[in-house]
C-alpha positions in Angstrom: 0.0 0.0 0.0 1.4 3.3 -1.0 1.2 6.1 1.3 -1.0 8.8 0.2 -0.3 12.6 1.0 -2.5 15.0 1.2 -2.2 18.8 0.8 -4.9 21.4 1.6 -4.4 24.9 -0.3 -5.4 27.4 2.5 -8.2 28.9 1.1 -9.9 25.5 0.8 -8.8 25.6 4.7 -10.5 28.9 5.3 -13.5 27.8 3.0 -14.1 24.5 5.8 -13.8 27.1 8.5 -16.8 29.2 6.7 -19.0 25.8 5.6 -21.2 24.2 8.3 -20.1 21.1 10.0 -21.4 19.1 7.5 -20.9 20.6 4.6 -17.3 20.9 5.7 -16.7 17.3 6.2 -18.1 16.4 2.9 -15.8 18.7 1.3 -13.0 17.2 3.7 -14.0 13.4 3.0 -14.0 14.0 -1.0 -10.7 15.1 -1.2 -9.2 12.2 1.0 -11.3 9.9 -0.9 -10.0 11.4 -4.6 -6.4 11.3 -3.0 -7.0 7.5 -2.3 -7.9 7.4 -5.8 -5.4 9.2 -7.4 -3.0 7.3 -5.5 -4.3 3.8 -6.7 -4.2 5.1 -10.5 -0.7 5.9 -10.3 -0.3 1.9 -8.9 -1.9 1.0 -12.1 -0.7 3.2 -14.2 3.1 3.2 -13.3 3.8 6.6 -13.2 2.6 9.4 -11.4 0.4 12.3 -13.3 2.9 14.1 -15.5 5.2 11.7 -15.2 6.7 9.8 -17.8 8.7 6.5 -17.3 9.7 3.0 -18.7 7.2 1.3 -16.6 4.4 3.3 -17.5 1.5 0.5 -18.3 -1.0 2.7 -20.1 -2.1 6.2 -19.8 -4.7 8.4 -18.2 -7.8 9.4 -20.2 -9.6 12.0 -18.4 -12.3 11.4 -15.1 -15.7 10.8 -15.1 -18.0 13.0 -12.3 -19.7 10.5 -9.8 -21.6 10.5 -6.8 -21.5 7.9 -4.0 -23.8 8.2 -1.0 -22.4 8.8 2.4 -23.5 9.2 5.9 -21.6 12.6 5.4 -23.9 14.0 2.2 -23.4 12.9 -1.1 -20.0 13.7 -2.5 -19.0 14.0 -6.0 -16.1 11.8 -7.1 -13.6 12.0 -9.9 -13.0 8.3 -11.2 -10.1 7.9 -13.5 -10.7 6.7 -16.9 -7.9 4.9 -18.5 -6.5 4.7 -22.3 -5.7 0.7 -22.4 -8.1 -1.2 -19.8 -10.5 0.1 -17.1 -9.4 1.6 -13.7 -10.6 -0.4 -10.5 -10.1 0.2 -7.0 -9.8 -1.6 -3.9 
C-alpha cells in the first residue's frame, strides 16, 4: 500500500472554517477519498500524473464525475478513466 499525501491549499482551509459542519466534512472526505484514488491510479498506471517513465502500463484518459452516497452527504467523485483497460479500485 502506497502512502498517500495529502495537501490542503489554505483557502480550501478557510472555505471549511466558513462551511457548516457538515458541509465541511463532505468537502473534507472528498478530497481524501480522490487522493485514495489518485494514489491507486498511479499503482496501475506506473507513473505518477505528468510523469513519464519506462514502466508506464498505459495512460490516463480524463475522469468521469460521480456520486457515492455517504452518511456525510453525497459527494461528488472523480474516477479515473484509462487509455488501455479500465481503472478499478480496492
Amino acid at each position: 500500500m502506497a502512502q498517500i499525501n495529502l495537501t490542503l491549499e489554505p483557502e480550501f482551509l478557510k472555505a471549511l472554517f466558513l462551511y457548516d459542519s457538515g458541509e465541511a466534512m463532505k468537502k473534507l472526505v472528498e478530497k481524501i477519498i480522490d487522493a485514495v484514488l489518485n494514489t491507486e491510479a498511479e499503482e496501475q498506471v506506473g507513473a505518477a500524473l505528468y510523469e513519464r517513465t519506462g514502466e508506464t502500463r498505459t495512460y490516463r484518459n480524463g475522469y468521469r464525475d460521480r456520486s457515492l452516497t455517504t452518511r456525510v452527504g453525497t459527494l461528488e467523485l472523480h474516477i479515473l478513466k484509462l487509455r488501455h483497460g479500465h481503472f478499478s479500485t480496492e
